[in-house]
C-alpha atoms as a printed R data frame, in Angstrom:
    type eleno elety resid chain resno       x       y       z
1   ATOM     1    CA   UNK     A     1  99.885 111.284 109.994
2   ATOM     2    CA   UNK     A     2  98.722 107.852 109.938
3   ATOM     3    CA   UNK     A     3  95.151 106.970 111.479
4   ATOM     4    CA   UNK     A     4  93.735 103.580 111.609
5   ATOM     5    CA   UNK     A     5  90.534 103.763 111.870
6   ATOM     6    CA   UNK     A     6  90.246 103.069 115.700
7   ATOM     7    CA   UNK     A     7  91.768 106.079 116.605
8   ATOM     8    CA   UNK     A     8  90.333 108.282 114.341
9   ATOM     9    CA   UNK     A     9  87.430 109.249 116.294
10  ATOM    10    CA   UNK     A    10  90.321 110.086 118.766
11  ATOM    11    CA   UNK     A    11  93.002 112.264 116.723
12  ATOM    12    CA   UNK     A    12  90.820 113.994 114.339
13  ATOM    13    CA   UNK     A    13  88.948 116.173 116.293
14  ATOM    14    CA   UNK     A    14  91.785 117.308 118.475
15  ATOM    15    CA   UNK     A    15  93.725 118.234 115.041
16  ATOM    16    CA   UNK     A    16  90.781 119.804 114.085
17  ATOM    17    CA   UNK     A    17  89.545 121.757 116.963
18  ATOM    18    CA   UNK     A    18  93.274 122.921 117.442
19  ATOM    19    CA   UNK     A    19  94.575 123.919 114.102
20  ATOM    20    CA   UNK     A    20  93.492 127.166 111.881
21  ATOM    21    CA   UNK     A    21  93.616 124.721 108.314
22  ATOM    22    CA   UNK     A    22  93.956 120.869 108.856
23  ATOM    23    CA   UNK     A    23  95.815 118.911 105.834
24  ATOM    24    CA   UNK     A    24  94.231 115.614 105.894
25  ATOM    25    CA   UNK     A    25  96.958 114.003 103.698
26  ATOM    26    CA   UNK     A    26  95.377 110.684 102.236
27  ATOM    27    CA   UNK     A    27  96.253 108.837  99.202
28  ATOM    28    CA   UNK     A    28  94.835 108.031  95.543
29  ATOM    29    CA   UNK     A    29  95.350 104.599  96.600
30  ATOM    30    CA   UNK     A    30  91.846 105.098  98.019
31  ATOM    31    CA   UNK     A    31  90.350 104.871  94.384
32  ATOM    32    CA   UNK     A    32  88.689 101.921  92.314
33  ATOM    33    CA   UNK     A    33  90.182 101.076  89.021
34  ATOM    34    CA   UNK     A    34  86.790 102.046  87.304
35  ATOM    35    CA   UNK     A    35  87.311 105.117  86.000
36  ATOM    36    CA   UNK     A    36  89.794 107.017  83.833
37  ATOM    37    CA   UNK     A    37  91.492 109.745  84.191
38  ATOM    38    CA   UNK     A    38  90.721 109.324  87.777
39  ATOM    39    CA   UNK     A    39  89.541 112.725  89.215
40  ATOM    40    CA   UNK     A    40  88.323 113.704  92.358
41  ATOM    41    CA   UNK     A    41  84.829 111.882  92.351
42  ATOM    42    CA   UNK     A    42  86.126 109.003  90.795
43  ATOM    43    CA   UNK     A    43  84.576 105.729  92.798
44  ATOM    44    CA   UNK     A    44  87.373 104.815  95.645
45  ATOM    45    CA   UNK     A    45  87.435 100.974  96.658
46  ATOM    46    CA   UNK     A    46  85.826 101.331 100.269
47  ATOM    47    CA   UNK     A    47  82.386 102.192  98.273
48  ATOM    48    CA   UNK     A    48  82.702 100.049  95.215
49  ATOM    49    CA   UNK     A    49  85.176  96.817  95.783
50  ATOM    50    CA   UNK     A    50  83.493  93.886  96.011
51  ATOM    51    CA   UNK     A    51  86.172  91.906  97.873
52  ATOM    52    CA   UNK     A    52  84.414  92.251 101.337
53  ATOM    53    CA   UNK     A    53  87.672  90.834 103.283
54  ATOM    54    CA   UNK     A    54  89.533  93.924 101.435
55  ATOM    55    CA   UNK     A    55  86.751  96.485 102.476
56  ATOM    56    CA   UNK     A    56  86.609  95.251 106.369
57  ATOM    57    CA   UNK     A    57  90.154  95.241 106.282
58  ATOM    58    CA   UNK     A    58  92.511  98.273 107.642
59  ATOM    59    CA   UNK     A    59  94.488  98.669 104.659
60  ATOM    60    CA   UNK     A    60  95.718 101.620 104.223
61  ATOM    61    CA   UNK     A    61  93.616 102.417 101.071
62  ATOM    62    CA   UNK     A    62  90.361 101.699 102.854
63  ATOM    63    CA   UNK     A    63  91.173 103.562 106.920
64  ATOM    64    CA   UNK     A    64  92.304 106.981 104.335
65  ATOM    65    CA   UNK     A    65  88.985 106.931 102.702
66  ATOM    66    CA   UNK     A    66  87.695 106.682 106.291
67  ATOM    67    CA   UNK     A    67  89.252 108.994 107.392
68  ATOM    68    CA   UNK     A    68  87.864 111.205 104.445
69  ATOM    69    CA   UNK     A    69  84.490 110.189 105.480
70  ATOM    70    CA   UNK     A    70  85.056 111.125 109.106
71  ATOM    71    CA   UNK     A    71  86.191 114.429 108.042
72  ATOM    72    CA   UNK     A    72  82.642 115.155 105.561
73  ATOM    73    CA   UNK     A    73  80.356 114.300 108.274
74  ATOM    74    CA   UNK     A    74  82.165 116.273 111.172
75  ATOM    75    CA   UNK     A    75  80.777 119.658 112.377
76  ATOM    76    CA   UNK     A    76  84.266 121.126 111.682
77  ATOM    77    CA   UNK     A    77  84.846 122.924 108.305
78  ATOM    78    CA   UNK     A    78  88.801 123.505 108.450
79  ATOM    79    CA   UNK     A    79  90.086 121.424 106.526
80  ATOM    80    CA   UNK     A    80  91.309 119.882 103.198
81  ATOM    81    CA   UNK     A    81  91.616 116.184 101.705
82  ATOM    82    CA   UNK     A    82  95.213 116.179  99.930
83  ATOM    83    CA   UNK     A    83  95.966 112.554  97.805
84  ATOM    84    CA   UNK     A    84  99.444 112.219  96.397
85  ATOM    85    CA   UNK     A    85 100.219 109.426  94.139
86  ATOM    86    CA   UNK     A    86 103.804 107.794  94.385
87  ATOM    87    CA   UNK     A    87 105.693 110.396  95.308
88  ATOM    88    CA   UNK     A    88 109.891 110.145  95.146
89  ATOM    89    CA   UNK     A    89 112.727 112.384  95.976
90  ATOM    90    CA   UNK     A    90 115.969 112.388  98.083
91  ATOM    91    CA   UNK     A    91 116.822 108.622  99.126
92  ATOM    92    CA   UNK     A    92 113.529 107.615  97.700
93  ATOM    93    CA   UNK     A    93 112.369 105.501  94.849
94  ATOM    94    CA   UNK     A    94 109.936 102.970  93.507
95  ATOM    95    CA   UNK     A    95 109.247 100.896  91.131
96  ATOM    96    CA   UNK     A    96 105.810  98.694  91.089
97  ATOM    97    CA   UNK     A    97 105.774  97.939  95.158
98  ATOM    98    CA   UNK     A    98 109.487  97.471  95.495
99  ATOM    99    CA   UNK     A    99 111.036 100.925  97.859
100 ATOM   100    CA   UNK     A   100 114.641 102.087  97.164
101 ATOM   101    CA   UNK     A   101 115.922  99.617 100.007
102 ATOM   102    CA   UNK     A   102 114.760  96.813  97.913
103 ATOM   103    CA   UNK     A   103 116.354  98.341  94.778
104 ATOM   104    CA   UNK     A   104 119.996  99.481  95.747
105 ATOM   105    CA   UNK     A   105 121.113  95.665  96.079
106 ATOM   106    CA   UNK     A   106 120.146  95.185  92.708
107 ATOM   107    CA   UNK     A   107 121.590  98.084  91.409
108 ATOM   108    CA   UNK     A   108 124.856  97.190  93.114
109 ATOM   109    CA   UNK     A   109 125.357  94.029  92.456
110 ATOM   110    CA   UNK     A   110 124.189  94.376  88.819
111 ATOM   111    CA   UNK     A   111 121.598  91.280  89.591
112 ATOM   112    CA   UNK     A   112 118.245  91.527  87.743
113 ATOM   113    CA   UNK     A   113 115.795  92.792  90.410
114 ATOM   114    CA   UNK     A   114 112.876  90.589  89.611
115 ATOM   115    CA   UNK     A   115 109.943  92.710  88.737
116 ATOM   116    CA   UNK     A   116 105.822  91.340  88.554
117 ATOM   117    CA   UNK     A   117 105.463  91.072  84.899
118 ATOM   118    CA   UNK     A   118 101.577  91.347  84.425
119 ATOM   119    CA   UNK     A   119 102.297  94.568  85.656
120 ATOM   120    CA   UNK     A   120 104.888  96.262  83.237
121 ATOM   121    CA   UNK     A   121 102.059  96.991  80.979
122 ATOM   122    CA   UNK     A   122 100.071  98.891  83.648
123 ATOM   123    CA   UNK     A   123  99.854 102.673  83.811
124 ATOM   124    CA   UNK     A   124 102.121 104.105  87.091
125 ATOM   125    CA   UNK     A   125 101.751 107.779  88.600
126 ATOM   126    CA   UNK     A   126 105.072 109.197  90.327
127 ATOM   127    CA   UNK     A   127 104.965 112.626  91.214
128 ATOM   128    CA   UNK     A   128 108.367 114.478  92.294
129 ATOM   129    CA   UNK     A   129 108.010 115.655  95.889
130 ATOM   130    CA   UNK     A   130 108.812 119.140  95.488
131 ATOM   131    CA   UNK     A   131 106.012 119.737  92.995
132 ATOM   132    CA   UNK     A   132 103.654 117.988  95.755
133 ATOM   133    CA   UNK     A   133 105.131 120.287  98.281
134 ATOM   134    CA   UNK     A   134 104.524 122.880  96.352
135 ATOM   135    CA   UNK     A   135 101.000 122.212  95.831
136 ATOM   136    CA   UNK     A   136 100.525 121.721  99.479
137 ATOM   137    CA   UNK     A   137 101.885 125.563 100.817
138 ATOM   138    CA   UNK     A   138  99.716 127.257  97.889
139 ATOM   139    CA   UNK     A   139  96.461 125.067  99.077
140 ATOM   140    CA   UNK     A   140  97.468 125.932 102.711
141 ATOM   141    CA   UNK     A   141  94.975 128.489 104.039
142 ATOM   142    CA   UNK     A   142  93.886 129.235 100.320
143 ATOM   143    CA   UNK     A   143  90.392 129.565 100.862
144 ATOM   144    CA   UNK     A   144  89.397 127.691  97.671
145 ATOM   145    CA   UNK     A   145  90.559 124.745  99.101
146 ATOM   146    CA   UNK     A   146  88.351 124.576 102.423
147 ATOM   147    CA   UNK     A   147  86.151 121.659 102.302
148 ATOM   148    CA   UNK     A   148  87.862 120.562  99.228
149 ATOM   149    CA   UNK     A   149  89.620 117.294  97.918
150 ATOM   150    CA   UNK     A   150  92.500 117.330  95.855
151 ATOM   151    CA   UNK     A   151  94.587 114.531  93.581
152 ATOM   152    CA   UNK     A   152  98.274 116.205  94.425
153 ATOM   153    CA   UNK     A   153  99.700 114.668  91.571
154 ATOM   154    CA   UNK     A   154 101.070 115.042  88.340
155 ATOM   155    CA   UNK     A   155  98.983 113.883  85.006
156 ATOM   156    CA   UNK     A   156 102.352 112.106  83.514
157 ATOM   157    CA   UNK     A   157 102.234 108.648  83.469
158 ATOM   158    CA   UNK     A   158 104.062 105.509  82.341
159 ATOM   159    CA   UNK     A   159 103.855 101.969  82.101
160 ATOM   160    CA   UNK     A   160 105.620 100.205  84.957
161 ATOM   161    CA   UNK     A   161 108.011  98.331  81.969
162 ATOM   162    CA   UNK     A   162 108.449 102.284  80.865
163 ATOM   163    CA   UNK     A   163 109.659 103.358  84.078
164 ATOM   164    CA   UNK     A   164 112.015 100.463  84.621
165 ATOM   165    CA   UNK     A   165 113.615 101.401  81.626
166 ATOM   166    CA   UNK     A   166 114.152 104.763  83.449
167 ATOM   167    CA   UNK     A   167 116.127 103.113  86.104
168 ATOM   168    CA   UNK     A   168 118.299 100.390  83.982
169 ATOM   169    CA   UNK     A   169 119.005 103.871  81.728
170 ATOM   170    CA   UNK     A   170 120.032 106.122  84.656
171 ATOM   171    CA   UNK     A   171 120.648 103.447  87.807
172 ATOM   172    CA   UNK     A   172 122.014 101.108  85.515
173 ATOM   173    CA   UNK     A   173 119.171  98.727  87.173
174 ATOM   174    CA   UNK     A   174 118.579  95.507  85.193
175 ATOM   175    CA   UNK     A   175 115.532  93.498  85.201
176 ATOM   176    CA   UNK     A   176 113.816  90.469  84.870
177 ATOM   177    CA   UNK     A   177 109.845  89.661  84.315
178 ATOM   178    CA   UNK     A   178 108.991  86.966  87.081
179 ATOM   179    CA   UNK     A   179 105.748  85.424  88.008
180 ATOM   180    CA   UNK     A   180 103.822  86.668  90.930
181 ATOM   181    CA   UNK     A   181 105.263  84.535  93.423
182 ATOM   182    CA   UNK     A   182 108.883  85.307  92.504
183 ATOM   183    CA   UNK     A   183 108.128  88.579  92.536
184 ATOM   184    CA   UNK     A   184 107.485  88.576  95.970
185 ATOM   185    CA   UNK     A   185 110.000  86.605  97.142
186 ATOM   186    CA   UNK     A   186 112.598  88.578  95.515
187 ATOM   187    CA   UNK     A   187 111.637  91.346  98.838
188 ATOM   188    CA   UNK     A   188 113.778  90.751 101.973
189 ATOM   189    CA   UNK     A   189 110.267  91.771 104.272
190 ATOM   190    CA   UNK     A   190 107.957  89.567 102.345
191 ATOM   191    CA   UNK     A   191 106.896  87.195 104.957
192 ATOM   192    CA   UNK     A   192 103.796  85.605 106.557
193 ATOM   193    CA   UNK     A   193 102.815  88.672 108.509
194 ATOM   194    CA   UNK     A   194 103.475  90.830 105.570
195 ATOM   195    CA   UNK     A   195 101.751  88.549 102.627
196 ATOM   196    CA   UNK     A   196  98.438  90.179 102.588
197 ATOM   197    CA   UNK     A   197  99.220  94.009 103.003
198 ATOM   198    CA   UNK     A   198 101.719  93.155  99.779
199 ATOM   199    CA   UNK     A   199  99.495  91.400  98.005
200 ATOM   200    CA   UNK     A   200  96.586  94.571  98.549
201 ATOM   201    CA   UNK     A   201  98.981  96.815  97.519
202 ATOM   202    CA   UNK     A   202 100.256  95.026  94.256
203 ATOM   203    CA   UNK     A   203  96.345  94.126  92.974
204 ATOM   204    CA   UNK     A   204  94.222  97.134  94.731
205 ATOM   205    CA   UNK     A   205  97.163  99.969  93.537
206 ATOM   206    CA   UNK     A   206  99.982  98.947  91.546
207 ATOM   207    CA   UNK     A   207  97.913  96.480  89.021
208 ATOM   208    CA   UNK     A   208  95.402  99.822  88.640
209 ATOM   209    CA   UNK     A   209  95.881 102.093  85.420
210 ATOM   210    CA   UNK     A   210  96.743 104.893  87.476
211 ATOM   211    CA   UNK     A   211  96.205 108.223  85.213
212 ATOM   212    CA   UNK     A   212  95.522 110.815  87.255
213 ATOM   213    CA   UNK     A   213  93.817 114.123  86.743
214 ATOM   214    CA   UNK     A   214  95.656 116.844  87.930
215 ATOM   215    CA   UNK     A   215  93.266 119.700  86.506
216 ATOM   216    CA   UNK     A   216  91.368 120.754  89.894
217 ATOM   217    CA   UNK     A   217  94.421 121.256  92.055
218 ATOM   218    CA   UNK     A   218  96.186 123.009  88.888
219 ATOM   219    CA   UNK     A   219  93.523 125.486  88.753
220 ATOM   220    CA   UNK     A   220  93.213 126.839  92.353
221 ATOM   221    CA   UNK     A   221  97.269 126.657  93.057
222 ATOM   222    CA   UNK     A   222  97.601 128.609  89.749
223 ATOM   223    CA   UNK     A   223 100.677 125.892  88.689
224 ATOM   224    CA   UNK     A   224 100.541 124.329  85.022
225 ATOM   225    CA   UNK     A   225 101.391 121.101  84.012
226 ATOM   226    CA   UNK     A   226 104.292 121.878  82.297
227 ATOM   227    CA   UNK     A   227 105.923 123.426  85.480
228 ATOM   228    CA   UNK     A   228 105.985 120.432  87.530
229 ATOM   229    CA   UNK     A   229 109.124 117.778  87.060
230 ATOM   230    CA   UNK     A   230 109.001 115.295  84.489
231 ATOM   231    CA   UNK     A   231 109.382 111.825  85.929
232 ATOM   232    CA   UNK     A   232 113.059 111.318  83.950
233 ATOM   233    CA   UNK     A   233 114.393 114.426  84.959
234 ATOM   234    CA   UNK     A   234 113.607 114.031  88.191
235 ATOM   235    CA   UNK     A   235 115.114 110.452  89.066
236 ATOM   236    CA   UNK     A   236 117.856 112.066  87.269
237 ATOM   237    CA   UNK     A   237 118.359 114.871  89.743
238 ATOM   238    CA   UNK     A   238 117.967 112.247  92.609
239 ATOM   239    CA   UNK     A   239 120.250 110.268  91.938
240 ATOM   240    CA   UNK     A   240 122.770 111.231  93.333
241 ATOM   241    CA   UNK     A   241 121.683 110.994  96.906
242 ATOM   242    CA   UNK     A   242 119.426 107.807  95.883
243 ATOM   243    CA   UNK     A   243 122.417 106.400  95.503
244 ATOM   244    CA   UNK     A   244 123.956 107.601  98.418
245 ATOM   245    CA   UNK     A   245 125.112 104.803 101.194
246 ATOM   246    CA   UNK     A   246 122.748 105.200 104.667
């Protein structure tokens, strides 16, 4: 669930104090871009980012790793911190910030979905949801995973110019490198009121080299790398009901 941080004093402890083995299911957007691969002590932004607007903020990078925090310094020990990366699957999709509502015109129409280039040569995580599912039921009441953190992820990762190459290859998805501003534009929500989450999101996530290591969660699920879904094969079984009308 989704906490800002005003009601996390509130919702936390009655998850806690009611349930056996409370997920806390925050995000690796919570992490700086100092450090890779990024594993679970890596530096997150709330502790290191300079940008003091960004860190007072309520992003949803910054109230996760709040939440986190809440979570270390409570009396209750029943729990564990889960972060996914970009995770896709049935009717979802993404590519840099864009969602698979922004995409399907595009791949419709056949118009070039404009796409941020500065950030085609940047390093993107997407993690099939089943293997993140998976992950999740063999951490649940594992008790090597109490008081624990874990990057629910896979290790693969691509450049965001690699991965659009994935979806002009299997969506038939064409594309064309814009300036920031375009970029933006090109998204039906992109207004006023949404400007600064959007913008967070692009340069505090999306403009991060995000190579994740996988190795903690790996070892205590007993899973190997090469079980979980390459990112190809898996927009590849999608895509079926990606492409699906609503």
């Amino acid at each position: 669930m989704i906490y800002p941080t005003g009601e996390i004093p509130v919702y936390l402890p009655l998850m806690l104090q009611n349930t056996e083995h409370y997920i806390y299911l925050s995000s690796y957007r919570v992490f700086a871009d100092e450090e890779h691969p990024i594993v679970e002590s890596s530096p997150r932004l709330l502790d290191v980012s300079k940008d003091e607007e960004y860190v007072r903020s309520d992003d949803y990078g910054i109230y996760k790793a709040r939440g986190e925090d809440f979570l270390r310094q409570s009396r209750f020990r029943n729990w564990t911190i889960l972060r996914p990366a970009i995770t896709y699957s049935r009717k979802r999709c993404q590519l840099i910030t864009l969602e698979r509502f922004h995409l399907l015109p595009y791949i419709r129409s056949g118009k070039p979905v404009p796409l941020f280039d500065k950030a085609l040569t940047v390093q993107g995580t997407m993690s099939w949801a089943g293997d993140v599912a998976e992950m999740q039921r063999r951490l649940l009441f594992n008790e090597k995973a109490i008081c624990e953190d874990f990057n629910v992820t896979t290790s693969e990762h691509h450049s965001w110019g690699e991965i659009a190459e994935y979806y002009k290859d299997l969506f038939g998805l064409n594309y064309q490198p814009v300036d920031e501003e375009t970029y933006f534009l090109a998204r039906a929500d992109y207004n006023e009121t949404s400007r600064q989450a959007l913008k967070w999101q692009l340069w505090y996530d999306r403009m991060f080299n995000r190579i994740m290591d996988n190795s903690k969660v790996l070892k205590v699920t007993g899973l190997k790398q090469s079980q979980l879904m390459p990112l190809y094969e898996g927009l590849k079984l999608e895509r079926k009901t990606i492409l699906e009308e609503d």
